[in-house]
N, C-alpha and C positions, 0 to 999 in steps of 0.2 A: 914445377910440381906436376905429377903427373897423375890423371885424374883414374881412378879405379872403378869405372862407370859398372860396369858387370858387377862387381860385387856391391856398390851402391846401391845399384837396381834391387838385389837380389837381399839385400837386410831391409830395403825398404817394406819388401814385398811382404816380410815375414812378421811387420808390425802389425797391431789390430788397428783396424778401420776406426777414424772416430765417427761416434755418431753412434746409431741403434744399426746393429748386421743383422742379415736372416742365417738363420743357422739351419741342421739339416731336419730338425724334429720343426720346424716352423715349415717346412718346404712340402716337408713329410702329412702335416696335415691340411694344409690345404691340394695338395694330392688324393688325400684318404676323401675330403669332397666334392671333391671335382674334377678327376678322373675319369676320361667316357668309359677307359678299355675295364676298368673294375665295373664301374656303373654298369655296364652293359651284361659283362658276366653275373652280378647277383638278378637283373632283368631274366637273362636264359636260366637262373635258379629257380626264381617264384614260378618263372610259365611250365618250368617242368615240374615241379611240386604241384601244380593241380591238376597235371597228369591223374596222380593220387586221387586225388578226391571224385575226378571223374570217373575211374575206373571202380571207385566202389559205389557210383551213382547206381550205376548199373543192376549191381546185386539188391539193389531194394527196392522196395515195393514203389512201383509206379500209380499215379492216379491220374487219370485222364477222363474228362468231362466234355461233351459236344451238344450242341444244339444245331439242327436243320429244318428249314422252312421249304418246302416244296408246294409246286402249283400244278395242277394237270387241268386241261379244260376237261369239259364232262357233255354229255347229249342232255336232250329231251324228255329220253327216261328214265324216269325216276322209279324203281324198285317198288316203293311204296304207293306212287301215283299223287305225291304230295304236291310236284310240281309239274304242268301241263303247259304246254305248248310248243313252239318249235324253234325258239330261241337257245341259246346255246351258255351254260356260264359254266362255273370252274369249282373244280375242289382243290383244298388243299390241307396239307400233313406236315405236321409240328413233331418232331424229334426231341426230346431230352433225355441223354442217360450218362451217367457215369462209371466207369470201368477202374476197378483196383486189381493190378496183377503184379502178381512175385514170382521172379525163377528160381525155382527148388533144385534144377539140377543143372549146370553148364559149367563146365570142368575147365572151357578155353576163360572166362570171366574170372575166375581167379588166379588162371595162369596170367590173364593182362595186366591183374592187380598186382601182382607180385613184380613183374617186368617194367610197373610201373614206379613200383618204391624204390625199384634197383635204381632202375634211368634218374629219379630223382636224388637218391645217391649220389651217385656221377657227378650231377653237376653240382653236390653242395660239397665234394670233393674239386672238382673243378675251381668251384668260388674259392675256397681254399687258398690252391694252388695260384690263383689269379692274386687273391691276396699277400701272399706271401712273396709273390713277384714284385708287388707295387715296392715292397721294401729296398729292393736289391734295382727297379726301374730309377725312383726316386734317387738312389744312393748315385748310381750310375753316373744321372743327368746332372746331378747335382755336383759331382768329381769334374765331371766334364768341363762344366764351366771354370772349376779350379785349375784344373791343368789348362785349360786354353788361355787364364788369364796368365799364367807362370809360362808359357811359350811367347804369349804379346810381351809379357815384363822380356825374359830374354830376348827376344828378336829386336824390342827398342834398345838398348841394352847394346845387343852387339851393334846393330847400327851407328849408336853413339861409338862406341870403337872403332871400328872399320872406317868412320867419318874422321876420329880425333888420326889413325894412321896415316888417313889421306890427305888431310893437312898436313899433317907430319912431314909424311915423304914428298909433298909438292914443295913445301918450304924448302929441305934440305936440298931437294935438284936445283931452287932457285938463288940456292949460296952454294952451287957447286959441289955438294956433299955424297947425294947420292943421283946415280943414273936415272934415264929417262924410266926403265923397265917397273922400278919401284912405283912411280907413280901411276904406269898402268896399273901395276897390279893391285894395288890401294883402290886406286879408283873402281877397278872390275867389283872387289868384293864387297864393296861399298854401295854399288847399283844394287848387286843382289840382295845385300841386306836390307836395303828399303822395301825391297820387292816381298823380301820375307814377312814382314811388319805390316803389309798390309793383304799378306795370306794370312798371317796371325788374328787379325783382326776380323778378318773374315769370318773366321772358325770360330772367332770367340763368340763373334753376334749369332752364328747356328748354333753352338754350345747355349744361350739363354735362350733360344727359340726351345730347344729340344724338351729343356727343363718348364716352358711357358707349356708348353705342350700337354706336359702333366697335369701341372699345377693350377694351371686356365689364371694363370697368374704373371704379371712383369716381374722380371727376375732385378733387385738389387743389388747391394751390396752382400755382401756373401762372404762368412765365418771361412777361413780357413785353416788346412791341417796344422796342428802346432809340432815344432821342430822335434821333439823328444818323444817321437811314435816309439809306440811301444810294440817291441818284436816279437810276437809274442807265437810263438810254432803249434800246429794244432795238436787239442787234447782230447781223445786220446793220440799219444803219437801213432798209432798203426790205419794203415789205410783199409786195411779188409772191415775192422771194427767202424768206421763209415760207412762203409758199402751197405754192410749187413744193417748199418739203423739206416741207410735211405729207401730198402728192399722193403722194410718193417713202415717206415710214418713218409716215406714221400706223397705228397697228394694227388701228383700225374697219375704214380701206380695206382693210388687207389682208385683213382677215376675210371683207368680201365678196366680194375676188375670188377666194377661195379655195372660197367658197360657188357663185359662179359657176361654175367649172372642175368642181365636183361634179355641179351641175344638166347641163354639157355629157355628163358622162362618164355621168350617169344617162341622158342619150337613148339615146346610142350601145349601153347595154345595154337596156331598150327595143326597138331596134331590133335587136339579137343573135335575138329573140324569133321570128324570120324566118327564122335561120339554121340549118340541122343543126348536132347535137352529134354527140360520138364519144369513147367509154366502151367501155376495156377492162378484163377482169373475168379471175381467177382463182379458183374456187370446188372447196374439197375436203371431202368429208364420208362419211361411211357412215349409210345406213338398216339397223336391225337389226328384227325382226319373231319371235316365239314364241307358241307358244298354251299357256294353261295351261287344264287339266281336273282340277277337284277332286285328288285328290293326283301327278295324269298332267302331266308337263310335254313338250310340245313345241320343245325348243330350235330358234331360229333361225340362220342365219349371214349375216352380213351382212359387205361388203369395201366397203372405201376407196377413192373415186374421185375423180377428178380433171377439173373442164369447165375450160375453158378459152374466152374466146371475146372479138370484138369488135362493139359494137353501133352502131348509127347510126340515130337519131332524126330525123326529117324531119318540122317542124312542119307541116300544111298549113290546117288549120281553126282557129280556138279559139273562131268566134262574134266577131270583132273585139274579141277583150280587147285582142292584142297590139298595135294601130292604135290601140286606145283607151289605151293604157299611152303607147305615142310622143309620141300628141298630150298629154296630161296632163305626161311629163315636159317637154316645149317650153316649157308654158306657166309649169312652177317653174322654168325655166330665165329666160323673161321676167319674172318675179316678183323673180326675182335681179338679175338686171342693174340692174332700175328700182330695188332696193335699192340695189344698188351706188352709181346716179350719184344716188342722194338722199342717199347717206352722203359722196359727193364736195362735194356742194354746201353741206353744212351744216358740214364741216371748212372751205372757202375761206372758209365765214360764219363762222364761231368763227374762225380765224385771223385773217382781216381785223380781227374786233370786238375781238380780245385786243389786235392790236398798236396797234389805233387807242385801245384802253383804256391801257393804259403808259403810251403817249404824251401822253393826255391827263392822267393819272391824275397825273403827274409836275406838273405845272402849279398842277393840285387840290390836292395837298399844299402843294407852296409858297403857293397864294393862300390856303387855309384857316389855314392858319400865323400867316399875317397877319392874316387878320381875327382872331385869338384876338388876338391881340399887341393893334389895335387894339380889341378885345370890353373887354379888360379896362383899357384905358387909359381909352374911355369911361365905364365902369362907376365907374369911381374921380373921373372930372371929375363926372359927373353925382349922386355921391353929394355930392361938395363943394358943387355948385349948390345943390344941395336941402338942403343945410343955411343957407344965407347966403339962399334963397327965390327965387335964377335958377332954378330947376326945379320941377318938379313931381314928386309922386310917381309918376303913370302916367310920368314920363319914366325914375324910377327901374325903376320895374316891367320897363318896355321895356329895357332896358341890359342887366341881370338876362336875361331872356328872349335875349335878342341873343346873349350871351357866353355861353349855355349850350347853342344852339342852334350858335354856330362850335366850341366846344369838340367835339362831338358829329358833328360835319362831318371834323373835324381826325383825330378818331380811327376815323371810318369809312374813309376817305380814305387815311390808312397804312394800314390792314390790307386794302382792297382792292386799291390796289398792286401789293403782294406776291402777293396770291392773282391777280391779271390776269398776271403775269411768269410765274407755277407755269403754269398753265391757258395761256398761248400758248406753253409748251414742249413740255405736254402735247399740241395739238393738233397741233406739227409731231414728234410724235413721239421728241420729243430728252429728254426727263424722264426722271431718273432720282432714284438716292437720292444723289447728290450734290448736286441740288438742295435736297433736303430740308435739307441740312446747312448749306447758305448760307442757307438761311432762319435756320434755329438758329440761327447765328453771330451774325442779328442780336436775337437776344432778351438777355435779359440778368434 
């Protein structure tokens, strides 16, 4: 009886785990907690949002209070002739005053502020963007391990074949059956295949690092795709009508044109550099002054006073810093924009490639499908030949190799699929965590 290990392997593979699996919404949230590369992006959110709040620090009324204590030594003589002699002591002066001042006019202070809601912007577009990655990372890493464990099923798989041939063909040479050749050749593909089973294996253990990585989690047992994926071609079918909604809601683009509208508002302050300011001030304090001489004191008296006043700053010189500051922000202004339309252009390329991926990807599965159906029907005529001596062992060998090589097609093939459907949502901006969830749905 002849053992049909490849497809053994391969129904075993497609039963559920017993026991509790982690599936991709379990994967999915312990990602959404413990992810540095998000964690990090909403970190560069909050620090740039108080951009904000500093920039309108500015525009309001400041209050600032000081006290100083000063000491000067003093002579002999005394104005009044209070103290005599030729000894030497010291006066000293006591400061308190408080200063309230407001700027009434500085045109670059709300150009910052403006530059500054932009830049904050940016980056809550950015977190966005970071977010809606996490979906399509997670999805990813988490495929990875699926197909890596479905290349270890096949590679032991073929092993066990390639092994049961080479017993085969060493028995048959040893009752005279078949030549010495078959049993090289059994044996050659036989080394290789172990050889492959533990490259397989290799992959599979970076596959749950990749996914640990995310997760800050050890990777289990793990839901797999269920057989009856549904094929499903994108809607709408026209690829321009993606384009035009990733142009509209993608959140790279938005991020740069929000970067953009910063570099604008950065000239126009720049350019304020040009302009008078006008700063008015309320200032009240008392200076106090006494002299002291060995056990002789001098009391002072000191009164509370009150300035009051309005100032105006009229830049005229600075050396061409301020000219040099204009042109500098123009040219991150042109820095930005050429970001911008390279971030444009590489969204219409990943949109176009996603939906021309679906598209084709659909097809891929169904042809791969097929050739396993036909891998394994081969496999089975070509083992019957070779026993009755219509075949050859290399045609065994070849069969083997064939049907492990479509098996291996079949299961890259679904899991890319999926991950081209997630990744051309994500590009037009429409991804969310209900996608994630219809992923789920198809695991099992």
């Amino acid at each position: 009886m002849r053992l049909k290990l490849l497809t053994l392997a391969l129904a075993l593979s497609a039963l559920p785990l017993a026991g509790h699996s982690e599936d991709l919404l379990d994967a999915y949230r312990e990602a959404r907690a413990n992810d540095p590369v998000l964690s990090q992006a909403e970190a560069t959110r909050l620090a740039t949002g108080e951009g904000v709040a500093q920039a309108r620090a500015l525009m309001l009324p400041q209050l600032n209070g000081s006290y100083g204590l000063q000491q000067q030594s003093a002579g002999n003589n005394i104005a009044n002739g209070t103290v005599t002699g030729s000894s030497y002591g010291h006066s000293r002066t006591r400061d308190i005053s408080a200063t309230l001042s407001q700027t009434i006019v500085d045109l670059s202070q709300w150009a910052n502020l403006a530059a500054a809601r932009s830049a904050a912007h940016s980056q809550d577009a950015t977190y966005d963007a970071a977010a809606q990655n996490l979906y399509v990372r997670v999805t990813t890493a988490y495929f990875g391990v699926l197909t890596s464990q479905d290349a270890l099923i096949f590679a032991k798989a073929s092993e066990d074949s390639f092994k049961q041939a080479y017993d085969q063909a060493d028995q048959r040479f040893k009752v005279g059956l078949s030549a010495i050749t078959d049993v090289y050749q059994a044996k050659s593909e036989y080394e290789l295949a172990k050889a492959q089973t533990v490259a397989a294996q290799n992959t599979l253990n970076d596959a749950k690092e990749a996914l640990t990585q995310i997760t800050g989690k050890p990777v289990g047992e793990l839901k797999k795709l269920r057989e009856d994926l549904p094929l499903t071609p994108p809607n709408p079918a026209d690829p321009n009508a993606w384009v035009q909604a990733a142009l509209q809601s993608n959140a790279s683009i938005h991020a740069s044109q929000y970067t953009v509208q910063a570099a604008e508002h950065d000239i126009d302050a720049a350019r304020a550099g040009h302009l008078p300011t006008i700063n008015a001030s309320v200032s009240r304090g008392k200076d106090t002054t006494w002299l002291e001489h060995g056990n002789y004191n001098v009391p002072g008296n000191g009164a509370y006073g009150t300035t009051v006043g309005i100032s105006m700053n009229i830049p005229i010189f600075s050396g061409g810093a301020t000219q040099s500051r204009v042109r500098q922000s123009i040219y991150q202004r042109d820095e930005a924009q050429d970001s911008l339309e390279s971030t444009r252009r590489q969204v219409v390329r990943d949109t176009l490639n996603f939906y021309r991926s679906v598209a084709a990807g659909i097809s891929q599965v169904e042809a791969n499908k097929a050739s396993v159906d036909s891998g394994q029907k081969a496999l089975e005529a070509t083992r019957a030949g070779f026993d009755v001596g219509t075949q050859t062992m290399l045609n065994v060998l070849n069969a083997i190799q064939t049907l492990t090589q479509a098996e291996s097609s079949y299961s890259q093939s679904r899991h890319q699929l999926v991950l081209d459907q997630l990744q051309l949502k994500q590009s037009a901006g429409s991804i969310d965590v209900k996608d994630v969830e219809m992923v789920n749905s198809m695991l099992q």
